[in-house]
Residue frames relative to the residue before (quaternion, step in Angstrom):
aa qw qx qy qz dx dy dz
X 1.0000 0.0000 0.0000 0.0000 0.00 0.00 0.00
X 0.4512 0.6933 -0.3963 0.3983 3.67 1.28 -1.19
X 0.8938 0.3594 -0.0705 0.2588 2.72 -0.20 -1.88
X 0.6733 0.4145 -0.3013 0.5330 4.10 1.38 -1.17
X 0.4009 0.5922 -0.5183 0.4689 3.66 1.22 0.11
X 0.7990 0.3249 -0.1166 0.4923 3.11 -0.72 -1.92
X 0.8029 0.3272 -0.4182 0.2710 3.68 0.05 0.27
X 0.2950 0.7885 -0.2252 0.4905 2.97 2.43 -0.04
X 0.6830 0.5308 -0.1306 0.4844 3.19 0.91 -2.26
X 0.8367 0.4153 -0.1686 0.3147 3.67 0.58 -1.70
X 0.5317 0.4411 -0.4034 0.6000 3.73 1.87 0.13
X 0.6863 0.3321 -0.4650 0.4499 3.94 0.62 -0.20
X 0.6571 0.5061 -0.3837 0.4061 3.79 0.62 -0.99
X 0.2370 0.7952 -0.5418 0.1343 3.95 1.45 -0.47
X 0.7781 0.3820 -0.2500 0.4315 3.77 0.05 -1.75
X 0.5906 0.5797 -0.3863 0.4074 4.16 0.91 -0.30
X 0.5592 0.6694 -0.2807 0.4005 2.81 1.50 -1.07
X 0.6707 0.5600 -0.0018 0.4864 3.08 0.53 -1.82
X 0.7247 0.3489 -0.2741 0.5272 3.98 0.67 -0.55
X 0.6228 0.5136 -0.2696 0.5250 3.77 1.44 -1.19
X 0.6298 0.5191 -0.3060 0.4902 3.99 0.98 -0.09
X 0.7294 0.3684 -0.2717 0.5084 3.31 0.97 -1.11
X 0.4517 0.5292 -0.5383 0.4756 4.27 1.10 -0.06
X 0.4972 0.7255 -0.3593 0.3121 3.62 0.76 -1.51
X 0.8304 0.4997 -0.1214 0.2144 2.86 0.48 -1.90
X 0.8280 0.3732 0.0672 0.4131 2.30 1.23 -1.71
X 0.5707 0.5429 -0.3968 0.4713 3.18 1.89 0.73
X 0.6849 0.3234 0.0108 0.6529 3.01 1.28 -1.00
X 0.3022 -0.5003 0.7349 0.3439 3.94 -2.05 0.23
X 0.7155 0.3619 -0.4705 0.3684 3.18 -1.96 0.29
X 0.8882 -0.3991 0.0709 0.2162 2.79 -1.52 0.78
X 0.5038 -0.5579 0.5379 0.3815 3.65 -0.84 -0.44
X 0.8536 0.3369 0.0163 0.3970 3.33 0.77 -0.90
X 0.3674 -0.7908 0.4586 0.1711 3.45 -0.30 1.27
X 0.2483 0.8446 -0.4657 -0.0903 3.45 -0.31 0.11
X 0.0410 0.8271 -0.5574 0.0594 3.65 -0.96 0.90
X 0.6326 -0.5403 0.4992 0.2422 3.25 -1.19 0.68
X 0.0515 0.7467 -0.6510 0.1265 3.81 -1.09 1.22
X 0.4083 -0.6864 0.5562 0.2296 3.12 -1.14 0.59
X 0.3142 -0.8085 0.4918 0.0754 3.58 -0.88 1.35
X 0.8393 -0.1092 0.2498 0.4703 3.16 -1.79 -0.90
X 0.8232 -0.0938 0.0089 0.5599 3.70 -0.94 0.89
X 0.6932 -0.5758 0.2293 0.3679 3.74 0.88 1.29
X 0.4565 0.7014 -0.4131 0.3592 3.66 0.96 0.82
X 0.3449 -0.8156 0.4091 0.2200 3.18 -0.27 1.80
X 0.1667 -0.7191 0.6746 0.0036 3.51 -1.25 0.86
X 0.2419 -0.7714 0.4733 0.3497 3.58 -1.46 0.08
X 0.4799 -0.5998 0.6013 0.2201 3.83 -0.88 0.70
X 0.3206 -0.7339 0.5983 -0.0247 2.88 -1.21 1.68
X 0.5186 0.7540 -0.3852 0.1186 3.51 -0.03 -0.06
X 0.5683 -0.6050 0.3746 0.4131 4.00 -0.42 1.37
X 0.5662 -0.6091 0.4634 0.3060 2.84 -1.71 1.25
X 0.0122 0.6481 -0.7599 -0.0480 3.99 -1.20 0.29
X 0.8128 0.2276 -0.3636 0.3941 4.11 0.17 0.54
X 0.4905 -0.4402 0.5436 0.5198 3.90 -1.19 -0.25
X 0.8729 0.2221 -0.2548 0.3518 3.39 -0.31 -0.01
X 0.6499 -0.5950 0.4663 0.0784 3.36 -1.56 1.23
X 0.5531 0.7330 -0.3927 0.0505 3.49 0.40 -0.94
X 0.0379 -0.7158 0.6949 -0.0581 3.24 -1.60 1.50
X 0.3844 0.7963 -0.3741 0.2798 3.27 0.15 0.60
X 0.7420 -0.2233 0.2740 0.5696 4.19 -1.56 0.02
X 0.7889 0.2580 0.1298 0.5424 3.88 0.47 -1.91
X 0.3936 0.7099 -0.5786 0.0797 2.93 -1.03 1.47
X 0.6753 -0.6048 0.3780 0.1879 3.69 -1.14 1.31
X 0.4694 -0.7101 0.4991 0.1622 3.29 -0.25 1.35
X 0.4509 -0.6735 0.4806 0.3348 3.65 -0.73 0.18
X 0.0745 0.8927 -0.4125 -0.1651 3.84 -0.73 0.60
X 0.5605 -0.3384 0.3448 0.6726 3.74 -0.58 -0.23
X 0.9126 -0.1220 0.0839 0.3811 3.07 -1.98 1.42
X 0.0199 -0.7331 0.6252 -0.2669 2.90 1.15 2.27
X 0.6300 -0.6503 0.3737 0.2013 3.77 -1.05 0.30
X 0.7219 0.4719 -0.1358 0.4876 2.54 1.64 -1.27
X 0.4413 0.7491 -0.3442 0.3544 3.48 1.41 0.45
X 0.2724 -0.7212 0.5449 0.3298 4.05 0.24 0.77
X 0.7499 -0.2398 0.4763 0.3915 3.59 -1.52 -0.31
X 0.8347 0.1695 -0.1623 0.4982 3.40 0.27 -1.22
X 0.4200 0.5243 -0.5337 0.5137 3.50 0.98 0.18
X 0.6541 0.3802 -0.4751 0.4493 3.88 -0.06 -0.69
X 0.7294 0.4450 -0.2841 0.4351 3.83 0.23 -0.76
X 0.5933 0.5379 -0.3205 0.5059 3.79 1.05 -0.34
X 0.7337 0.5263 -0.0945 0.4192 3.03 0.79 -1.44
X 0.7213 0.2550 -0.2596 0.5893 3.50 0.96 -0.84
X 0.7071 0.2746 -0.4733 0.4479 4.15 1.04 0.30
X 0.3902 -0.7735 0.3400 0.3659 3.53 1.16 0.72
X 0.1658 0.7410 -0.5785 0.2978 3.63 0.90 1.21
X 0.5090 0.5782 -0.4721 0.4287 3.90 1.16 -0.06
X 0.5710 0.5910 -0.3566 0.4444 3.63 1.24 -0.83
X 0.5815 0.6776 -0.4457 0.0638 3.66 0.38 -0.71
X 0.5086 0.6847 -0.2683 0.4478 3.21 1.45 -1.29
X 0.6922 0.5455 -0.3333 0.3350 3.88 0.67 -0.33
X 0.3443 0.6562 -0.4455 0.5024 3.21 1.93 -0.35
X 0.6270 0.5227 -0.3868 0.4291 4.27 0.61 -0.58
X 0.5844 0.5348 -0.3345 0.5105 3.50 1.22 -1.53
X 0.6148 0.5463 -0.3380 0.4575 3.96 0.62 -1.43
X 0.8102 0.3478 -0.1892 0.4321 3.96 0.17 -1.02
X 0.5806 0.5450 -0.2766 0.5379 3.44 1.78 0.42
X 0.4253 -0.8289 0.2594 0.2543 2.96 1.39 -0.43
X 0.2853 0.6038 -0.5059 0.5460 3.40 2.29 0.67
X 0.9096 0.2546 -0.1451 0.2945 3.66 0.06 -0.31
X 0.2945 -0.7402 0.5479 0.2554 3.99 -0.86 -0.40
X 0.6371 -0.4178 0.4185 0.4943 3.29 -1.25 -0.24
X 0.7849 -0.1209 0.0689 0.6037 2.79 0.76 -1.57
X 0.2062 0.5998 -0.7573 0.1555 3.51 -1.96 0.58
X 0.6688 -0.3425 0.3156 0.5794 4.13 -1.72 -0.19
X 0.5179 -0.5611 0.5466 0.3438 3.63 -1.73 0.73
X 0.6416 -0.6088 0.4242 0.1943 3.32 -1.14 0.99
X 0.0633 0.7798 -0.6066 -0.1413 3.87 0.18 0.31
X 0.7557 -0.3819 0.4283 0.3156 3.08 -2.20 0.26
X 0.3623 -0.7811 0.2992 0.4113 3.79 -0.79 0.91
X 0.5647 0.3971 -0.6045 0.3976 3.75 0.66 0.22
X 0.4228 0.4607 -0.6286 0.4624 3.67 0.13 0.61
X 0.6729 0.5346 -0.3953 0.3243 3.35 0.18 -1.02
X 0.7440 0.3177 -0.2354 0.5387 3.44 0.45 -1.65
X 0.4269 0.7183 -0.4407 0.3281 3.90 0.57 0.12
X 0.8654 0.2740 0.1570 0.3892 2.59 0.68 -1.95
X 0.4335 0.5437 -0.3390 0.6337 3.23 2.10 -0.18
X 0.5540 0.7143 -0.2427 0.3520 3.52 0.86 -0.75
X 0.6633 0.4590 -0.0340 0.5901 3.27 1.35 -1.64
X 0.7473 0.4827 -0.0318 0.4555 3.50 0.23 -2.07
X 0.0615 -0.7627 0.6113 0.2021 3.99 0.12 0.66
X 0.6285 0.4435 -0.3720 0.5195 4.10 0.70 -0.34
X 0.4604 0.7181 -0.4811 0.2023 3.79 0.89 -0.37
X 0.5307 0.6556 -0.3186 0.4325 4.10 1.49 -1.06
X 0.5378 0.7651 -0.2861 0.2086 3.80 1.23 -1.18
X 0.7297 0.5221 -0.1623 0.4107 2.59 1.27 -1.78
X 0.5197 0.5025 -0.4887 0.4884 3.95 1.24 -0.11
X 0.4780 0.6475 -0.5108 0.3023 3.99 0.67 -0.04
X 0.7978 0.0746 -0.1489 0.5795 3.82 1.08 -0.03
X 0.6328 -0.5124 0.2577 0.5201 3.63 -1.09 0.47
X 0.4214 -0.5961 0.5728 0.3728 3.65 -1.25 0.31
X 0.4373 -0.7018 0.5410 0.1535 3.95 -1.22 1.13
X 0.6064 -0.3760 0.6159 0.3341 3.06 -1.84 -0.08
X 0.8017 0.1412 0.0701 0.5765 3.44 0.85 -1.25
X 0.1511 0.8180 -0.5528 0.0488 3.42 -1.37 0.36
X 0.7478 -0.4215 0.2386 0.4540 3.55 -1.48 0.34
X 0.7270 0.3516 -0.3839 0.4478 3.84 0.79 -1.11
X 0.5895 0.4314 -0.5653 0.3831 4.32 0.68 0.06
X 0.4263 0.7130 -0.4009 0.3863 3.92 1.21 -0.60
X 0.7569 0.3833 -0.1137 0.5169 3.25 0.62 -1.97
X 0.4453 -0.6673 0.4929 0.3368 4.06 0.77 -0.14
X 0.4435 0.4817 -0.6340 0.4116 3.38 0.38 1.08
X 0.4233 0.5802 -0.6589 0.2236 3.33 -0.35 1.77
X 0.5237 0.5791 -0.5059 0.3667 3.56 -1.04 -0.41
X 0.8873 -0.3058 0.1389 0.3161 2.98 -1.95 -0.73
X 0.3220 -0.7257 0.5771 0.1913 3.70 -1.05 0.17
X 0.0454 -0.7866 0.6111 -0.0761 3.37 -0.25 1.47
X 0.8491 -0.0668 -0.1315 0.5073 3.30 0.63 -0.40
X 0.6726 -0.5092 0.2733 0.4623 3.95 -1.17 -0.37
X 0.2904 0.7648 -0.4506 0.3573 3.28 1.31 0.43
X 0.7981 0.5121 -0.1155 0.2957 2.64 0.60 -1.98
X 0.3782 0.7445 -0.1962 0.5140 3.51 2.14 -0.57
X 0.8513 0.4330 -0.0891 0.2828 2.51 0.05 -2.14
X 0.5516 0.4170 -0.3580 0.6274 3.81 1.46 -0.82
X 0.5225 0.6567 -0.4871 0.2419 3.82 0.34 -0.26
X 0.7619 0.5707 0.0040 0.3061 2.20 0.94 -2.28
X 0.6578 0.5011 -0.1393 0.5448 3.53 1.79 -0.95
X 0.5978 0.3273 -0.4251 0.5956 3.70 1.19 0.27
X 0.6466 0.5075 -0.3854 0.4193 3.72 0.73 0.05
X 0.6076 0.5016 -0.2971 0.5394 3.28 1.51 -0.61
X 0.7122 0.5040 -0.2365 0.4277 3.91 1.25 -0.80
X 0.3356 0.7018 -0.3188 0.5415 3.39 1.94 -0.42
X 0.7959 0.4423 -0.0933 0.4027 3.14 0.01 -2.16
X 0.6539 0.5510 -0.2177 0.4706 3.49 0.93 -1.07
X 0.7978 0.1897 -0.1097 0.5617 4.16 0.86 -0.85
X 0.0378 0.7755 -0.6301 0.0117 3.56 1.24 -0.06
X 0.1226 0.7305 -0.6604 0.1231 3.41 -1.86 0.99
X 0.3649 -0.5513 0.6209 0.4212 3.41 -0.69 0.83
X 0.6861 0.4964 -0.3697 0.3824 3.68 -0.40 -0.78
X 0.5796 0.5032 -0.3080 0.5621 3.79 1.08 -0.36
X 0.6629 0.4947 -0.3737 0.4197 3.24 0.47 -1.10
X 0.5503 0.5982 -0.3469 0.4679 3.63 0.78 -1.50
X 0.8088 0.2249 -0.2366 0.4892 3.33 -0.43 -1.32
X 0.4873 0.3202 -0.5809 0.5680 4.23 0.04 0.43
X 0.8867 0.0509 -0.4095 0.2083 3.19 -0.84 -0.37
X 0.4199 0.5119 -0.5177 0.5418 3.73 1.22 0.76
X 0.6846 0.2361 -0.4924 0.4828 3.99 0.43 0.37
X 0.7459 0.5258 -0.3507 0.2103 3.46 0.69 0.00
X 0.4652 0.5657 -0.5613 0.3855 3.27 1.16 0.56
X 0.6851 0.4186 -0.4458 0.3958 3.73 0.31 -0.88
X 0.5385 0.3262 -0.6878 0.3613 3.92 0.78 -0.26
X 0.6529 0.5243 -0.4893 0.2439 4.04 0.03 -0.91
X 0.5198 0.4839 -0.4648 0.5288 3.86 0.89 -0.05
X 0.8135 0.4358 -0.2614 0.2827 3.04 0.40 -0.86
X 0.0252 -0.8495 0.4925 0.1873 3.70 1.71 -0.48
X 0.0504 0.7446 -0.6388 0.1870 2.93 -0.30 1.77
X 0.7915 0.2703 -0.0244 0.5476 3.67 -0.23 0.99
X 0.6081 0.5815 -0.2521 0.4780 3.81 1.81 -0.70
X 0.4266 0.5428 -0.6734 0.2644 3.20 -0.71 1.13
């Protein structure tokens, strides 16, 4: 399903593609693409594709969570970002096989060792591929992280995902997730 989706999605979404590269460009220098290292399926590090939407690049020990009317956000990054059209490029990561449609979103790895650090269930969530989409963006636990709370409920619908997996789950997530993406709950 992973794969005749997301390859389904990436010949119709082709001309978005192509228009969301040339704003890129032509707001900003540096690449089109964002890329960063994530920890996958059964903790195998992959890189995340996903258009650039900030000045800055960062893969590294320390990195800055995104926040409301973060700075580092371009024009078209605020509009990508809040119609989650930065995500598209992962449909490539999906037809590679670092990723899924759906499973927990992949964070950056000093999030990981942050939060794995803190969270003792936080390691679970490498027990299935990480998704484009998933039960804790369904349930609105997206956006900013102010505190470990906000993690922690993340971290437990990724861990309940992983725990009952279901094709039939999967279906219905990514049938409840388009109307949250109309709706840009949490998108900025």
């Amino acid at each position: 399903m992973d794969i005749v989706l997301a390859g389904l999605a990436l010949w119709i979404l082709l001309p978005a593609y192509c228009a969301i590269a040339l704003a890129v460009v032509i707001e900003t220098r540096g690449p089109v693409l964002f890329r960063q290292r994530r920890t996958g399926l059964n903790g195998e590090i992959f890189t995340i594709l996903k258009f650039r939407s900030m000045t800055v690049t960062e893969d590294g020990d320390k990195i800055a969570h995104a926040t409301k009317n973060d700075v580092r956000v371009t024009r078209v990054g605020a509009f990508i970002r809040a119609t989650s059209l930065d995500e598209l490029p992962q449909l490539v990561n999906v037809i590679m096989g670092d990723m899924s449609l759906v499973g927990p979103r992949p964070h950056a790895l000093a999030h990981d060792a942050h939060y794995g650090a803190l969270l003792p269930c936080y390691s679970k969530r490498f027990a299935v591929r990480p998704g484009l989409t998933g039960l804790a963006q369904i349930s609105g636990l997206r956006g900013e992280i102010h505190q470990l709370s906000c993690m922690a409920r993340r971290v437990e619908a990724d861990v309940l995902y992983a725990d009952g997996w279901s094709f039939r789950d999967d279906i219905l997530i990514i049938c409840r997730t388009v109307p949250m993406i109309l709706k840009r709950v949490n998108a900025y």
